[in-house]
BAPATOR-350116 format. One line per 5 residues: number of its first residue (from 1); their letters; for each residue x, y, z of C-alpha. Coordinates in steps of 0.05 Angstrom, whole numbers, plus 5000, padded with zeros to 4 digits. Layout:
N
NUM = a = X/Y/Z | ...
//
This chain:
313
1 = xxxxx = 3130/3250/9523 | 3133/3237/9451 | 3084/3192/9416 | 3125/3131/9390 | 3071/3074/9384
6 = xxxxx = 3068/3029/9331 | 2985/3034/9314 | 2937/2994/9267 | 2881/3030/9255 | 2820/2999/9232
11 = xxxxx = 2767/3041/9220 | 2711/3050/9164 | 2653/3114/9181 | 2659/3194/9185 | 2656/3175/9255
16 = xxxxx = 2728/3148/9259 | 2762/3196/9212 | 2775/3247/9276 | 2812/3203/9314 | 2853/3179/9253
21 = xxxxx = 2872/3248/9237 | 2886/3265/9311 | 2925/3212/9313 | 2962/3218/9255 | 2979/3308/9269
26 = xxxxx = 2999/3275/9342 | 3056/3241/9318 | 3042/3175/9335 | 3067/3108/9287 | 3012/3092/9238
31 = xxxxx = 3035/3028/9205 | 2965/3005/9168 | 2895/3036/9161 | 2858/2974/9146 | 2780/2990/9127
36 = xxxxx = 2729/2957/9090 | 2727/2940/9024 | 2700/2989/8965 | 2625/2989/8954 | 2579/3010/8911
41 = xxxxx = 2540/3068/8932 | 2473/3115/8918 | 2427/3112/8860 | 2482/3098/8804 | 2513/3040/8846
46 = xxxxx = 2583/3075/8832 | 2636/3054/8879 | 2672/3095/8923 | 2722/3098/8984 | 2705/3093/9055
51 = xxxxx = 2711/3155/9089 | 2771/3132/9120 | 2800/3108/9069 | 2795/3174/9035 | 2828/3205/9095
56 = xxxxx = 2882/3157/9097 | 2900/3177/9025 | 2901/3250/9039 | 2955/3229/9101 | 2983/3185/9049
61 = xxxxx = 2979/3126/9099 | 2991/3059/9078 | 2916/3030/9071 | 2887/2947/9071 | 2825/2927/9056
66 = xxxxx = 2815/2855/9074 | 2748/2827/9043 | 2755/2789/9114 | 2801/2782/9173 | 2789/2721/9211
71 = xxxxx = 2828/2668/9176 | 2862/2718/9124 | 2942/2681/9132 | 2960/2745/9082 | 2930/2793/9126
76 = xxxxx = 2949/2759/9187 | 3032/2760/9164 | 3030/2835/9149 | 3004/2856/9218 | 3044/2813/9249
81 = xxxxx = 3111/2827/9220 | 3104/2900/9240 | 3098/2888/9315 | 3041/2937/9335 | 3034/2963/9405
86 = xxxxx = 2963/2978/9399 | 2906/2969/9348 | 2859/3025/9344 | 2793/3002/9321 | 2730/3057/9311
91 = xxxxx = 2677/3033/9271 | 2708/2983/9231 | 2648/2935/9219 | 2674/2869/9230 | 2681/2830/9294
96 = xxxxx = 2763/2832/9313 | 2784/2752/9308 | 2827/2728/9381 | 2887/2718/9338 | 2882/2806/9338
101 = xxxxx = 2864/2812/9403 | 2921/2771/9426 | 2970/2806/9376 | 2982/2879/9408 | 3016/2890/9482
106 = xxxxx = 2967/2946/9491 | 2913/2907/9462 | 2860/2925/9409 | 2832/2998/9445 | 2762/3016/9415
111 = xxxxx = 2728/3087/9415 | 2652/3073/9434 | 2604/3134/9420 | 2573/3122/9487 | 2581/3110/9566
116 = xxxxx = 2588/3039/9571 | 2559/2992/9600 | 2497/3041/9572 | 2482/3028/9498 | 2522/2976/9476
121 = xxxxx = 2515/2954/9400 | 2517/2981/9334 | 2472/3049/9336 | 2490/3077/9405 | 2485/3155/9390
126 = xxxxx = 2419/3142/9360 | 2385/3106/9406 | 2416/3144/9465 | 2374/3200/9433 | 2317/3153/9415
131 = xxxxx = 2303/3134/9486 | 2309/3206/9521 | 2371/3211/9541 | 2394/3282/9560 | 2475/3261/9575
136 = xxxxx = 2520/3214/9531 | 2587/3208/9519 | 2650/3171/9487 | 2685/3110/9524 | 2756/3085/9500
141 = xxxxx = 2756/3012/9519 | 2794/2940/9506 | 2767/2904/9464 | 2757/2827/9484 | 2707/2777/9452
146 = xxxxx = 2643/2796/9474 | 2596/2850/9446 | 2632/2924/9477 | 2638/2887/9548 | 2702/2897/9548
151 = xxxxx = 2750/2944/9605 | 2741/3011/9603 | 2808/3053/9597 | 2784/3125/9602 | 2703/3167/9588
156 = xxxxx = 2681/3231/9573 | 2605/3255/9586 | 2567/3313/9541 | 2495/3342/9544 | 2454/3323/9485
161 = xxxxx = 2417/3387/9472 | 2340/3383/9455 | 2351/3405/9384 | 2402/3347/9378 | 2397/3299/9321
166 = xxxxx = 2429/3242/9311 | 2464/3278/9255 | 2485/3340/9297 | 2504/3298/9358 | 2558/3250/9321
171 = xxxxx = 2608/3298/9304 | 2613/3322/9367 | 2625/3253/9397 | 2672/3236/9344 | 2716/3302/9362
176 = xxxxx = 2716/3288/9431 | 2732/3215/9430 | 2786/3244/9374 | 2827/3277/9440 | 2804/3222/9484
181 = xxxxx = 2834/3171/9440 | 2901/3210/9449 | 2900/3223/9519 | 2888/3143/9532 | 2943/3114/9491
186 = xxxxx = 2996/3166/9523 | 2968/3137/9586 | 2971/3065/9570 | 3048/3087/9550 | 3060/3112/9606
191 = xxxxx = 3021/3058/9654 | 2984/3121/9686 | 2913/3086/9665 | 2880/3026/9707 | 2825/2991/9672
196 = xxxxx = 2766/2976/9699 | 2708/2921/9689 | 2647/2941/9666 | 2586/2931/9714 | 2542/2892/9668
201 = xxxxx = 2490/2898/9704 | 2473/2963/9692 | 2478/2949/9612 | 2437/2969/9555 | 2436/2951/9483
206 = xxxxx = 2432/3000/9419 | 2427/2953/9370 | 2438/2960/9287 | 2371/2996/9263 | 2321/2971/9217
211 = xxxxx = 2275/3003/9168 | 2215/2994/9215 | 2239/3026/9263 | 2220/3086/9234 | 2150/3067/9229
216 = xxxxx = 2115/3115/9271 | 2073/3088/9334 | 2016/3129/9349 | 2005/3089/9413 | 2072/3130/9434
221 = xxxxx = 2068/3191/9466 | 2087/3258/9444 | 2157/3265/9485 | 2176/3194/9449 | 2153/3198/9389
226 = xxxxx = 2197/3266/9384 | 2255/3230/9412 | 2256/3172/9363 | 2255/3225/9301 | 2307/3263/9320
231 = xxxxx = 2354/3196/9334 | 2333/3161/9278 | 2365/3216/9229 | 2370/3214/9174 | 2351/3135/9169
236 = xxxxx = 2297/3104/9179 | 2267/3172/9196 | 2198/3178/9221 | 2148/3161/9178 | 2076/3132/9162
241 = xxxxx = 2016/3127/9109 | 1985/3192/9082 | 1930/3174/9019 | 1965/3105/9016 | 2031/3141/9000
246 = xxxxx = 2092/3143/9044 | 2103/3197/9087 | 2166/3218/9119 | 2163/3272/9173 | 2226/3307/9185
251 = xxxxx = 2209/3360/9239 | 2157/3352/9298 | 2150/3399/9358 | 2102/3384/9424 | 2025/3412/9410
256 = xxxxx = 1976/3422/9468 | 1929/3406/9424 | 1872/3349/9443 | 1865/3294/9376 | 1860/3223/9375
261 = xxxxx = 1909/3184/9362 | 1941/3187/9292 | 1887/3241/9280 | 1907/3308/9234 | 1885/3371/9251
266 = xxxxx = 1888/3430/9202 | 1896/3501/9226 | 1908/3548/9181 | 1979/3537/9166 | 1990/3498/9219
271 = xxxxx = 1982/3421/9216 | 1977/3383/9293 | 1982/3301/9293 | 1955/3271/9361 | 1995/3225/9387
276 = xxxxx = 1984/3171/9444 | 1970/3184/9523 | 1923/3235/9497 | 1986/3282/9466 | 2000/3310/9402
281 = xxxxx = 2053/3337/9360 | 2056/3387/9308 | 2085/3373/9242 | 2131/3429/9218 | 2173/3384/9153
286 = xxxxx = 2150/3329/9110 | 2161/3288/9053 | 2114/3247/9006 | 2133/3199/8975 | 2171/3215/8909
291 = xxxxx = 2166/3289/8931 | 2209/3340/8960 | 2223/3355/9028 | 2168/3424/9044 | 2144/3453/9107
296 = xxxxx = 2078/3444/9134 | 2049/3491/9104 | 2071/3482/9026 | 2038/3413/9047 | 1975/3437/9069
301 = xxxxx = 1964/3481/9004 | 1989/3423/8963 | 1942/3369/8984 | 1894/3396/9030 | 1893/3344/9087
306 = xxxxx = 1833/3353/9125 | 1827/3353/9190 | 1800/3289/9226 | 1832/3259/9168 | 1883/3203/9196
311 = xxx = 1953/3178/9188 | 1976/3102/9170 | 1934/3053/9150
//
């Protein structure tokens, strides 16, 4: 069956540029790619495109960047006037108004990097990792006013391996939920896909992440504290206090070693960190602050940490 749809596709992170491209090579009816505006960006503030939006330009896709879309009559008119069957949202970053949600026959289908009800909100690959999850997915569902609570259409599961970042794990989400995008519009075409309610209940949240959430615990245990660094990558990070200077540790791995908590211990060029529950880690890359990224060791010849000596503070 051929691919005729008429889609909007709003969309604004790396994450989303797979299923725009998928969707594009597939043949379907891309009338807009609406993303967000242009911002300024890094040190130098210079502005530049969305990813996106730069991948829109390379299909040579007609592109709108509303500043907003709620009450936007201009915005409103265009989308309107071109009838679409379904808008694809993924990552967009603004909340879709009723008037879009009641525009489409298909309705406004949204690619969710996890297995709702389980992590709804803003960071769900992150936290997913953050909290010890060993399974995940990507969930194509329809949107409807609340916060991801609405139908589910069609969801894929995939391991998250132990070495999995948050960095590592997103591409592979955003490839899969690429094809699953696909595979649910040529269902909803064909009527082949029921939707289902989500038992909310069983819901979590993954909400938008904030600088202090990197702040290392040393109450945590080991296991967690492990966990939270590798989903919080590459921001907030893990990090804490070393001489009064921020410190940023990139790469942890479990220690049998037996330290108090926030406690360093220096063996030869090997640095341990205990940790809570009477666990430890040991710290393998790290950062000070206004200094490059070196492994442990380069950081134990550079500023001799001693051991007993303690983190934070």
């Amino acid at each position: 069956m051929p691919p005729s749809l008429n889609l909007v596709f709003c969309g604004t992170p790396r994450f989303a540029v797979p299923t725009l491209e998928r969707l594009s090579e597939t043949g379907f009816n891309i009338q807009f790619v609406v993303t967000q505006p242009d911002r300024p960006k890094g040190r130098g503030l210079e502005v530049v495109d969305s990813p996106v939006k730069q991948s829109a330009l390379r299909l040579q896709l007609p592109i709108l960047q509303p500043e907003s879309i709620k009450n936007n009559a201009e915005f409103r008119d265009r989308l309107t006037a071109i009838h679409p069957d379904a808008i694809i949202v993924v990552g967009y970053g603004r909340i879709i108004p009723q008037w879009m949600l009641d525009l489409a026959p298909l309705g406004n289908i949204n690619l969710h990097a996890s297995l709702l009800p389980k992590y709804r909100g803003a960071a769900p690959i992150q936290w997913a990792i953050a909290r010890g999850e060993t399974t995940t997915g990507v969930t194509t569902m329809r949107i409807d006013a609340g916060l991801d609570t609405g139908d589910v259409l069609l969801q894929e599961e995939i391991s998250i391996a132990p070495e999995d970042t948050a960095e590592t794990l997103a591409p592979k989400l955003a490839g899969m939920g690429a094809n699953l995008m696909v595979t649910t519009l040529r269902g909803m075409k064909s009527g082949t896909i029921s939707p289902r309610p989500q038992d909310h209940a069983q819901a979590t949240l993954a909400p938008i992440l904030r600088k202090e959430d990197g702040l290392i615990d040393f109450s945590r245990a080991a296991p967690e504290i492990l966990n939270r660094m590798r989903g919080f990558q590459p921001w907030p990070g893990a990090y804490s206090k070393f001489r009064g200077k921020n410190l940023q540790v990139w790469k942890a791995a479990l220690s049998d070693q037996a330290l108090s908590s926030s406690e360093l211990k220096v063996e030869g060029d090997q640095l341990f960190l205990g940790c809570g529950h009477d666990s430890s880690i040991e710290l393998l890359e790290l950062q000070l602050e206004g200094k490059k990224r070196t492994a442990a060791s380069d950081f134990i010849r550079g500023y001799r940490p001693e051991s007993c000596e303690k983190l934070g503070g």
